[in-house]
Every structure is written in structure tokens, then in C-alpha cells.
BADRENTI-351377 format. One record per atom (N, C-alpha, C, CB): residue in three letters; z, x, y. Coordinates in steps of 0.05 Angstrom, whole numbers, plus 5000, padded with zeros to 4 digits. Glycine has a CB too. Layout:
BADRENTI-351377
alaZXY/...
This chain:
BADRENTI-351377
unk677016957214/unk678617167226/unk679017117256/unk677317437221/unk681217177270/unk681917197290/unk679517377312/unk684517307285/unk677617257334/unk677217377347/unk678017687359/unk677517237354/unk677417827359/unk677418187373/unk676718077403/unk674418477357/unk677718207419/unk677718237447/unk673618347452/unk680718517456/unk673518527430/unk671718607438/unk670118377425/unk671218887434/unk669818247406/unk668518047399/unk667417827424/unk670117937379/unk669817757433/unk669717537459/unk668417687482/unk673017427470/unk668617917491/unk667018057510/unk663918137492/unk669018347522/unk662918207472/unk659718117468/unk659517847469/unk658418197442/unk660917667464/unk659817407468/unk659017307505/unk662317207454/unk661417387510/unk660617427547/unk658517447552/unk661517637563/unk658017687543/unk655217877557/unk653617727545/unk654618217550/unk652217607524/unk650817477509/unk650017147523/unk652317497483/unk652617057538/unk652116807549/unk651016887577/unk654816617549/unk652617067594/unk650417247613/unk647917177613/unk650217537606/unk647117267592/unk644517387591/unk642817097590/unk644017617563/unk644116917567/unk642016627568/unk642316557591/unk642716357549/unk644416477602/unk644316227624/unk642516477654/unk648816057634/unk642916707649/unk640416787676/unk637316837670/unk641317087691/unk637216757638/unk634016667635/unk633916367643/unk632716697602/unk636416147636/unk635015957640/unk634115917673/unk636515747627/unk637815957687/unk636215997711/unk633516057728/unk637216087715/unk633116247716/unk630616367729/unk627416257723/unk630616677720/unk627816017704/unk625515897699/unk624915717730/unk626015717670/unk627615637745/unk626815457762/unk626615587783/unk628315257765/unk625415857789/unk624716037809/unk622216097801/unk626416277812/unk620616087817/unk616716087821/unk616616427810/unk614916027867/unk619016557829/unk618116807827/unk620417037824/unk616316847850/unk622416817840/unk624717077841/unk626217087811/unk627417027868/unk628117367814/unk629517417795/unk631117557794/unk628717467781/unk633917497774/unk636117667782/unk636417927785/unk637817637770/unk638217967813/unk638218407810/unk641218437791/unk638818677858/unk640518577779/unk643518687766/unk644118977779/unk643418727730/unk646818907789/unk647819147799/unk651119217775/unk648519077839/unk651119417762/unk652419637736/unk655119717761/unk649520037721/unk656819587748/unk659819737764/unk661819817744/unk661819497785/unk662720077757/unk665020137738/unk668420157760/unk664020497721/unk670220037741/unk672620017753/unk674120277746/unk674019757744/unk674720447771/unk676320657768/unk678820667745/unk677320697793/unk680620427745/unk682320377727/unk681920327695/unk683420197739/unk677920317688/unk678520177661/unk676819977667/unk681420077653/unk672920077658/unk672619847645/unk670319747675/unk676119647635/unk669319527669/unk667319477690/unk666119287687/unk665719647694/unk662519237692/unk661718977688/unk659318937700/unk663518797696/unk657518757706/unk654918737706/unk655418427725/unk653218747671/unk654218517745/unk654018297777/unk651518297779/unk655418397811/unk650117977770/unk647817937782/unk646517577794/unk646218067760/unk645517727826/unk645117597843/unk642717447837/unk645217737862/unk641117327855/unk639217147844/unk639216947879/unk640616957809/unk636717077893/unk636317017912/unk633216767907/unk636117297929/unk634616607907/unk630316397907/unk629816217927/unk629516127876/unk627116047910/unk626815837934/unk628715607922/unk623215727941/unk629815537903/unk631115347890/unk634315367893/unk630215357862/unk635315567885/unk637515717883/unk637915917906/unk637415857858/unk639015907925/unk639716067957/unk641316337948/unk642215847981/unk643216257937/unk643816547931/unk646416457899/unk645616757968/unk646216517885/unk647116517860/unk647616687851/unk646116437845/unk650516787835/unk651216967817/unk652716917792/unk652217117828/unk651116987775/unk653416957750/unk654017317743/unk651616757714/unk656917387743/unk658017567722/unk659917667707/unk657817697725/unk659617837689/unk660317987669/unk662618137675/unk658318137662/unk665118127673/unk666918337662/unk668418387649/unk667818407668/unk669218647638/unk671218697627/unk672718927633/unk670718677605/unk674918927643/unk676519147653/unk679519147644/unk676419137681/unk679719457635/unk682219457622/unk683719677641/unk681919537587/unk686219777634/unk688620037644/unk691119827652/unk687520277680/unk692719977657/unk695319827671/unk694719687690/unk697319997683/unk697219447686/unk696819227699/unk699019307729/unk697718937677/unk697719327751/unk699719277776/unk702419217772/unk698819067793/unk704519267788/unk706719287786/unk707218837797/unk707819617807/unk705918797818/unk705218587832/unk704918427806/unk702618607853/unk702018437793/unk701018267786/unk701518227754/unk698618297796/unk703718407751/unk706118357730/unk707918187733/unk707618547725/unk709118177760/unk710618027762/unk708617697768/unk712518157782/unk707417667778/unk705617447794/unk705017287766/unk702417577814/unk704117457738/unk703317297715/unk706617307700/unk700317457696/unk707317457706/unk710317397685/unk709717397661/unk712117117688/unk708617667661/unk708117837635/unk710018077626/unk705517957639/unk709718147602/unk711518407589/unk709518587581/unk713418337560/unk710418827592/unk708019057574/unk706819227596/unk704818877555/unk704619347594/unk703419567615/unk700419537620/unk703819877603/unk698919537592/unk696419497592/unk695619267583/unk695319657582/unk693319197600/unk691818907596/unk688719067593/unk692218637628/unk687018787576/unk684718697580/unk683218507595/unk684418667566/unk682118577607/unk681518127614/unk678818207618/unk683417877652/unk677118057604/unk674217977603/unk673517707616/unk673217977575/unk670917617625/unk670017457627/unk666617317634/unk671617447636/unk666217137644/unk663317117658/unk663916877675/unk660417067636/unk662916917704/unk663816717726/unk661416567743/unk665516877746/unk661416397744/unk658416327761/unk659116137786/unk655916127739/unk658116207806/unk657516137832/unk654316007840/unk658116397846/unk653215827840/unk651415827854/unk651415517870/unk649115917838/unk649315617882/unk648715557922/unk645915487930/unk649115887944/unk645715257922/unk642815177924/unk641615097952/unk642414937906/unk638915107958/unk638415077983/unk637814787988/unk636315247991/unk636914607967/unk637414327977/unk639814197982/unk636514177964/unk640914148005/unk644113958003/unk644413727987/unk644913828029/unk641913627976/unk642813437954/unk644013507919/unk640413277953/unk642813747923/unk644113957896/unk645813977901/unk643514217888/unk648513947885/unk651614077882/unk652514447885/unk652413967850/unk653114477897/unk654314747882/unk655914717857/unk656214907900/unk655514887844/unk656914967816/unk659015137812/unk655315067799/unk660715187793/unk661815427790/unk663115267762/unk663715577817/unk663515587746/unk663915547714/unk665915847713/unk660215547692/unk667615807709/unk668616137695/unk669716087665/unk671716327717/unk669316277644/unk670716217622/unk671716507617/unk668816067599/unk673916527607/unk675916837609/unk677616857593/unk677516887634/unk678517207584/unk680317227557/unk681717427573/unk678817327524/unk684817417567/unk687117617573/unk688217767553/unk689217487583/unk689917947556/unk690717977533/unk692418257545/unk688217977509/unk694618317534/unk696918517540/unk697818577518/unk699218437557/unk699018947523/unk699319037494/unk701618947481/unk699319327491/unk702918717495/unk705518677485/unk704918447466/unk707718627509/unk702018447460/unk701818157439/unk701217907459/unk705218077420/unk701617917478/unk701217677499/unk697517597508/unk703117797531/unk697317447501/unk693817387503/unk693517047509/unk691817487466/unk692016917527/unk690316807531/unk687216717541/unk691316777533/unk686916487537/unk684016397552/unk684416177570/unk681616277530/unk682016297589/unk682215997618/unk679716007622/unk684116047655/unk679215767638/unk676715787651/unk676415467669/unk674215867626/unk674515417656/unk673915177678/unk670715087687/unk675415277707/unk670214847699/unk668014777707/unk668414517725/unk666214757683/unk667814667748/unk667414437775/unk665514397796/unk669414447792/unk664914157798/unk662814087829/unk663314027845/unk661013937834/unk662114167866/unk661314117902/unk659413997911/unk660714347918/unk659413817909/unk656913637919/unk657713637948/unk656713297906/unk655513687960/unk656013727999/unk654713438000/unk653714038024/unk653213277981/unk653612807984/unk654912817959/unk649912487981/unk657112697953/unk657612597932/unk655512347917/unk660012517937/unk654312447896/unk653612097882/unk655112107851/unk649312017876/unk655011797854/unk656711787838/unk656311787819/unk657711667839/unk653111717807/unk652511727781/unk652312027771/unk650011577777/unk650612247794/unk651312447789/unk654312667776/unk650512457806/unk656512467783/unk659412517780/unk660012407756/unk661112407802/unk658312227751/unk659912117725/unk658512227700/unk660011787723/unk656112307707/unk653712497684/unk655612687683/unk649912637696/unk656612847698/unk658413077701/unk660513117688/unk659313097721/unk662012897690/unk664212857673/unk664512717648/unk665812767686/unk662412617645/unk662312487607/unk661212777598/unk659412147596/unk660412977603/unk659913187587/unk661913317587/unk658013337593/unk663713387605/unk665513497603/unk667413377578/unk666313487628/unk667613137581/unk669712957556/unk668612947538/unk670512667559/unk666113007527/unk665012967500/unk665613197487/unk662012897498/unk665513407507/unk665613637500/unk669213757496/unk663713767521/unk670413607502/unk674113697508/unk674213487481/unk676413577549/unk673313227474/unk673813097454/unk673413227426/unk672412887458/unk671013367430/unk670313477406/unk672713667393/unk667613627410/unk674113797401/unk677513967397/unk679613907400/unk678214137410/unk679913637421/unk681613487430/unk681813267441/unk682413577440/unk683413037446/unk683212897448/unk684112887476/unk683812807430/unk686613087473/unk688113107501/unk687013347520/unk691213157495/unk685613417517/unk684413667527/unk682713487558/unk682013847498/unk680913257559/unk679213297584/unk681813137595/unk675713157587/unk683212917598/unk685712837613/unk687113097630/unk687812697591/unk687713257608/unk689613347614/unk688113627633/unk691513377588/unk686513677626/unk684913877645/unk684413787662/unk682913987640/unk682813497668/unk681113447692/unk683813527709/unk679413097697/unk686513297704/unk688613327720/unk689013587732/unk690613257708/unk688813757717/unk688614057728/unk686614147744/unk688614227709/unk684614077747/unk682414137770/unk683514007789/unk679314047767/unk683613737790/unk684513567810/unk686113747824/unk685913307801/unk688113777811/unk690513937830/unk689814207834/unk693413947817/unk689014377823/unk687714637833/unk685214737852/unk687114727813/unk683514517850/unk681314507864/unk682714297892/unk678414387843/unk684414377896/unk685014227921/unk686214347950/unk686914037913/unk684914337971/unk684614477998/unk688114348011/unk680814348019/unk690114428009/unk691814248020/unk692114268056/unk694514308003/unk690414528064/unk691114488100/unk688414288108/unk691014888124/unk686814138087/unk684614008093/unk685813718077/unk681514178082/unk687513708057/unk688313488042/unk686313268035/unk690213378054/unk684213468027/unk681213418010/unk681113597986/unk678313488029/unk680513467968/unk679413657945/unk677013817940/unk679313527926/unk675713997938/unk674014187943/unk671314007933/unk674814487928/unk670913797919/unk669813757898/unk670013497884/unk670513937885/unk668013437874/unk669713247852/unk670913237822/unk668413057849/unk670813527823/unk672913687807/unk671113707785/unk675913547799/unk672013737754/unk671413797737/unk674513907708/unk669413977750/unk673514087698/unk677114127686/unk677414437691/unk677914037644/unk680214407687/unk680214727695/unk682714757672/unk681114847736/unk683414997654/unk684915077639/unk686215307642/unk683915077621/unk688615417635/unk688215717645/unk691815747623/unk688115777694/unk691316007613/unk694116047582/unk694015967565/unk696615947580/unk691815817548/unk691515727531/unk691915877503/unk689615657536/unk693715837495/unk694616017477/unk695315877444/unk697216127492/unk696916047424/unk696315957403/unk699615767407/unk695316197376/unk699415517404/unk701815397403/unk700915077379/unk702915337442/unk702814967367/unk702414747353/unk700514847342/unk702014507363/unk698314617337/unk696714617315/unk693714817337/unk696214197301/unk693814867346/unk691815047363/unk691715337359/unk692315017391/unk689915467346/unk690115697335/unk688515807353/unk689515737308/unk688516057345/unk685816207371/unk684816217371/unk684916377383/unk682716187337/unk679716137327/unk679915797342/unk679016157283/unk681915727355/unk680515407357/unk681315417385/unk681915097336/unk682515657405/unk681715637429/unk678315697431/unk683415827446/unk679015877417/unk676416057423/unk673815997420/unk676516267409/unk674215687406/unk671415557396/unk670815317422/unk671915377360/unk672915267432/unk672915087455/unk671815267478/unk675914967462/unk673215497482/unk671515657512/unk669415637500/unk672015997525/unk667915777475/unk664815797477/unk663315477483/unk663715937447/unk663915247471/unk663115057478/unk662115047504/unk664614907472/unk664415087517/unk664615037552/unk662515207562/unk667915137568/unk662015477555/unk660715657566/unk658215587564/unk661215867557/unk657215437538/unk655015367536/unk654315147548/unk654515347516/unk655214977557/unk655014637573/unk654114787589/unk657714397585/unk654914897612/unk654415007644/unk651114997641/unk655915387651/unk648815037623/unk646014987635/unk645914647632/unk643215167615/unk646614667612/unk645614257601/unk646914137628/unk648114047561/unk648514207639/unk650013997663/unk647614077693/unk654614127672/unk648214357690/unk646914447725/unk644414427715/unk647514807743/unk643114397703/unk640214417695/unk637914067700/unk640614517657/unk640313937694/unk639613657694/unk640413567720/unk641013487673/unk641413637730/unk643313567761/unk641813647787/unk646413747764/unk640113857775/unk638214057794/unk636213877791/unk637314397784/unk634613817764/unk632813667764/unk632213287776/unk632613727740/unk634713227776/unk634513007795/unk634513037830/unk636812827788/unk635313247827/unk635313247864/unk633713537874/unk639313277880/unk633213627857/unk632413887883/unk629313847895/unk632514267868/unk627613567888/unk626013497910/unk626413327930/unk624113417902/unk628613227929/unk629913077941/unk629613107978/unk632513137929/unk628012967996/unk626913098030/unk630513038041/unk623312818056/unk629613248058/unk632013258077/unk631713398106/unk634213418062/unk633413418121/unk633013438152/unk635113688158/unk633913118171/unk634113738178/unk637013928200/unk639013848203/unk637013978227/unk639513528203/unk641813368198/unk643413498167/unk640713018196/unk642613438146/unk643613498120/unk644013788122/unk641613428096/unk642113958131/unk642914248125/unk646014338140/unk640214458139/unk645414138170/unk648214318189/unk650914188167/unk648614148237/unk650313918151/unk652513848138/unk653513978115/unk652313628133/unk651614148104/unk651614278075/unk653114548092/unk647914328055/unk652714628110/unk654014848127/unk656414828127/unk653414858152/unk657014568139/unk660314458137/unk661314488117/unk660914198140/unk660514388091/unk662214438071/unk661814648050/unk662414218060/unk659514818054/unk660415148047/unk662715248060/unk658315378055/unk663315158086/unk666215298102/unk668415178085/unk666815188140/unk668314938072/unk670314898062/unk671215038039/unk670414698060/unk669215028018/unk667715167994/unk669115508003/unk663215117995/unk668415658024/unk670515958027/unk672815898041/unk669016238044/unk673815658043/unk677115718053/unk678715698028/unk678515488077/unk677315538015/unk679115507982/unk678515807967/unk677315187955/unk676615947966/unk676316187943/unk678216417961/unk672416297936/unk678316387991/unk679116657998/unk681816538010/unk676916858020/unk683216348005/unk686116308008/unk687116157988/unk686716198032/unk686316017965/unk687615847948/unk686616027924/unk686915527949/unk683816047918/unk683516247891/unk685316427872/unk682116417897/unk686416347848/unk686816547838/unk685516727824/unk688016517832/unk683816667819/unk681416907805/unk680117077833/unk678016697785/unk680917017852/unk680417187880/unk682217377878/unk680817027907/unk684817277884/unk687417487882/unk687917717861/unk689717337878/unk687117567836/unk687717757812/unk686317927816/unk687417687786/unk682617887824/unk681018117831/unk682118317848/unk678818027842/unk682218237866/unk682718447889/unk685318587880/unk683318297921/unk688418447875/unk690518647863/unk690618847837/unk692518487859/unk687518787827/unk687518987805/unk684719187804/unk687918817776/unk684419157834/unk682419337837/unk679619347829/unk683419507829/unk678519007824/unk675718957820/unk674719017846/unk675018667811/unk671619007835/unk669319027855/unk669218837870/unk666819057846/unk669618877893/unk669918687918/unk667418527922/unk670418847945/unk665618657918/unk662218537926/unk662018267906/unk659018807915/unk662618407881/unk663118167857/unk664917967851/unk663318257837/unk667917997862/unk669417857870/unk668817617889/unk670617997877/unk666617707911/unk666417597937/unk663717387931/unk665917857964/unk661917527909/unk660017337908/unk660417067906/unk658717377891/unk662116997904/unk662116597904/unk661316477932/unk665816427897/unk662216647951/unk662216547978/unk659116527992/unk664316737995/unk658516198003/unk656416178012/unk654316328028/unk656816028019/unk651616398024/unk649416548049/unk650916528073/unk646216378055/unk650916158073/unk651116148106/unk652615878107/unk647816138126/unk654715958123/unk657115708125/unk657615668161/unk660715838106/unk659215398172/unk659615338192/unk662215238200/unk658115218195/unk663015378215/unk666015178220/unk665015088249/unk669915388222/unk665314788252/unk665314628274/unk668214528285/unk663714408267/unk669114558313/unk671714468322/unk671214128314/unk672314558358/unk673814118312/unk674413778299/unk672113558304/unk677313628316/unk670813698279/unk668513528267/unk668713198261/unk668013658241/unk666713118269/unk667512848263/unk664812678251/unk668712698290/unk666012498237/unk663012368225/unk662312028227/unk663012438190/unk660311898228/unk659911708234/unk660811478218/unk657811728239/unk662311328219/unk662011118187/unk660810978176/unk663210978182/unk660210958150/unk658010868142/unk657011048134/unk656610748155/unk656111288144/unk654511488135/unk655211558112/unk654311678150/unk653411688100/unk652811938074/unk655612108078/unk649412178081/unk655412188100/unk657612448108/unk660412288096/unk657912538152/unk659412028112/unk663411938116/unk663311838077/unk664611498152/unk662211768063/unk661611638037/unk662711868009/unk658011558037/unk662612168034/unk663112368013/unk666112468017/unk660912618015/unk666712388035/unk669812478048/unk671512348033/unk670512398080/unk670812048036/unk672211898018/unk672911877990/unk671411748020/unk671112047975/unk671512157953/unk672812397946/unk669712167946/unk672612507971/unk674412797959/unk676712717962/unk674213097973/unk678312637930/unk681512567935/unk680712587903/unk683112207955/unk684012587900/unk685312647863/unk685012377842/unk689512717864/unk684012447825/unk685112197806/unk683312037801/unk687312027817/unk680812097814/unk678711927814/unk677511917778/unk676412057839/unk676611677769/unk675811667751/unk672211657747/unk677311477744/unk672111827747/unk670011937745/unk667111857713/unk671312217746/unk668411807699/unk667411707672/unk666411437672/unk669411717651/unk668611327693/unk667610977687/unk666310907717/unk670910697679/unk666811067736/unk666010897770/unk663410837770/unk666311077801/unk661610947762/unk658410947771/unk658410657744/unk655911357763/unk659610627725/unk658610397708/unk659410127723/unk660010417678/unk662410127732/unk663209847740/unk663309817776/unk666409777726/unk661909997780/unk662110007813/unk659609697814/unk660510417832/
């Protein structure tokens, strides 16, 4: 049977709930606060933070909010109809070693009463050093996992991070991407039981990837040097969510919780006047990588 809206929103809440036990195993002591919001318009959701010694400040959450859709953000999706749904679960986290990546994962369901429904989501890294083997562990999961439904699915997505996850007044890419999807709908041979089996896949990767990625680096020694650099590129990390984002915009024009909206954005970020870096270095080794197109699956083998 065709997924229920409400079906895909208990599954949400359900993946919620695993990935902030697993998290919290790699915290000595801390643990997530859940803060209960309700959206005046319809509908609400469950924001929870996660302050540690491993994890700086991390949030994964929960929503689902329904009522009429903005007059704006009718036109902006170039949709038909009045009322929407849109559920989801989104994760942000912000580790305190700079050799850990930041993360972020969102997986999400739409849907309007005019019959109009899709799924998006996505999964990409911020490594404040790029390595490369780390990048390429990253992205063979991603493709094993887009292979398993499709063949054309990690090509054709990564291409889509590439270009979405990209800073153009910096003409660096945020990242070394990951895939990003977004309308996925029932067309050709793709039904919605077979979108719908691909987001959960995805939803579930997000520990197997950050979990293993954490565990190679977060003993990793580092200096005041690395931290002021991991500073640098959290600033980059909030010029992309609060001027390129569209899961930023949609929030705010339809009247989400701002606090929860806002959680992606780093503790503590730096903008330095025209920064510059040494060559050779680590710093300059990661610059060089943030660009499109990179093949990510094979570099760390034939480098």
C-alpha cells in the first residue's frame, strides 16, 4: 500500500528517536534536551539539542506541520491547492574536534491537497581538513546505498549537492558534498512505495557514516591553530544556511520555529578580513578541494 502521510511522519519520529540514542553513547555524560513546539498554523514538532564533550552542539529534529500554504510560498514551489503537509527529521551537528566533519542529513515528505506530494532530502560533509579517504568512505556509502534503487540515483544526486551545496559569493563549495534530492515523485517506473523505501534507507545510513567518521578522528590532538581554522569555516557553514538555504526560507515563510530552524548554525564562528593561508598547508590542501565534480569514490584509491 501506498504510504499515509501519517505513516511517513511515525517513521520520522521513530528515526528521531534511534539516531539520538546512538548519538548519545559518545557523550560520557551529556544528553539531549527536547524542547515540544507547536506551530500556530498546524502541527509542530520536537527540537532536540545535545550539548557534549564530543559533539559541541548538535541537533536533530522532528516535524510535522500542516494549514495553508502562504500566498509566497505558493508561488516560490509552483504549487496548486491551499493546504499542505510537510514532515520531516533534520540533523545538524558540530563537533568540537576540527578533525571531525560537520554533518547534516535531512530526509522530508510534502504533500498538498491538490494530490501534489513529494520527498527530498539529502546528506552532506563539512570537513573544516578535508581527507580524502575520509571522503571517499563517505561517498561509497552513499552509492551503495542510491545503487541499491537505482542506478542513476548517486550520479545524478551527488551532481545535485555539488551544485546546491555551493557558496557562489565564496565560489567554494560548502563541503565535499554528498547527494541531495528534492520532488521526487511518482514518475516512470518509480512508485512512491519505491521513493519511500529509498528516503528510509538514507535516513538510516546517517549513524553508519557519522559514527565511523567520528571514530577515526575525534582523538585526533590539535592546537589553537586548528580551532581558529574550524572557526573560519563554521562562518562559511552560516553564510550558506542563512542566504542560500532552502529549507531555511521555507521555515521562516511558513511560520516555523525559528530556534529550530536556526539550529544548524555553529556555537561559535569567525569571520576574518581577507584571510589568507599558507601553501602547502592543511588549510590551503582543503581549499583546493572545495570545487564541483570531484570524484570522490575513486580519489583516495588512485591518488
Amino acid at each position: 500500500m501506498s504510504p499515509s502521510k501519517e505513516t511517513i511522519s511515525n517513521w520520522f519520529k521513530e528515526l528521531q528517536d534511534e539516531i539520538c540514542l546512538k548519538l548519545e553513547v559518545l557523550e560520557s555524560s551529556a544528553k539531549f534536551k527536547e524542547d515540544l513546539w507547536f506551530r500556530a498554523g498546524g502541527g509542530g514538532g520536537r527540537t532536540r539539542i545535545l550539548l557534549g564533550e564530543n559533539i559541541e552542539k548538535g541537533g536533530v529534529n522532528f516535524s510535522a506541520v500542516h494549514g495553508k500554504l502562504p500566498e509566497g510560498a505558493i508561488k516560490s514551489l509552483g504549487v496548486e491547492g491551499a493546504d499542505f503537509y510537510a514532515t520531516g527529521v533534520s540533523i545538524v551537528l558540530h563537533p568540537h574536534n576540527p578533525y571531525v566533519p560537520i554533518i547534516h542529513m535531512n530526509v522530508r515528505y510534502f504533500e498538498m491537497d491538490s494530490n501534489t506530494w513529494w520527498f527530498g532530502g539529502g546528506i552532506d560533509l563539512s570537513p573544516h581538513y578535508v581527507n580524502i579517504e575520509d571522503a571517499g568512505f563517505f561517498h561509497r556509502g552513499l552509492r551503495e546505498v542510491c545503487n541499491k534503487h537505482s542506478i542513476t540515483y548517486y550520479s545524478k544526486f551527488k551532481k545535485w549537492a555539488d551544485d546546491y551545496f555551493y557558496i557562489p559569493h565564496r565560489k567554494e563549495t560548502r563541503g565535499v558534498g554528498g547527494i541531495f534530492f528534492d520532488r521526487l515523485s511518482a514518475e516512470l517506473s518509480f512508485t512512491k512505495e519505491g521513493r519511500w523505501a529509498f528516503v528510509k534507507d538514507v535516513g538510516k545510513l546517517f549513524c553508519d557514516l557519522y559514527l565511523e567518521l567520528n571514530k577515526r578522528n575525534h582523538n585526533k590532538e590539535y592546537s589553537s591553530h586548528e580551532k581558529q581554522w574550524q572557526y573560519l569555516r563554521r562562518s562559511r557553514y552560516a553564510e550558506f544556511n542563512l542566504v542560500w538555504d532552502r529549507g531555511t526560507k521555507f521555515g521562516l515563510h511558513t511560520g516555523g520555529r525559528t530556534e529550530s530552524i536556526l539550529m544548524s548554525l555553529p556555537p561559535q564562528a569567525n569571520w576574518v578580513y581577507d584571510h589568507q593561508v599558507s601553501s602547502e598547508s592543511e588549510e590551503a590542501n582543503t581549499l583546493a578541494h572545495l570545487k564541483k565534480e570531484v570524484d570522490w569514490c575513486t580519489i583516495d584509491i588512485i591518488k
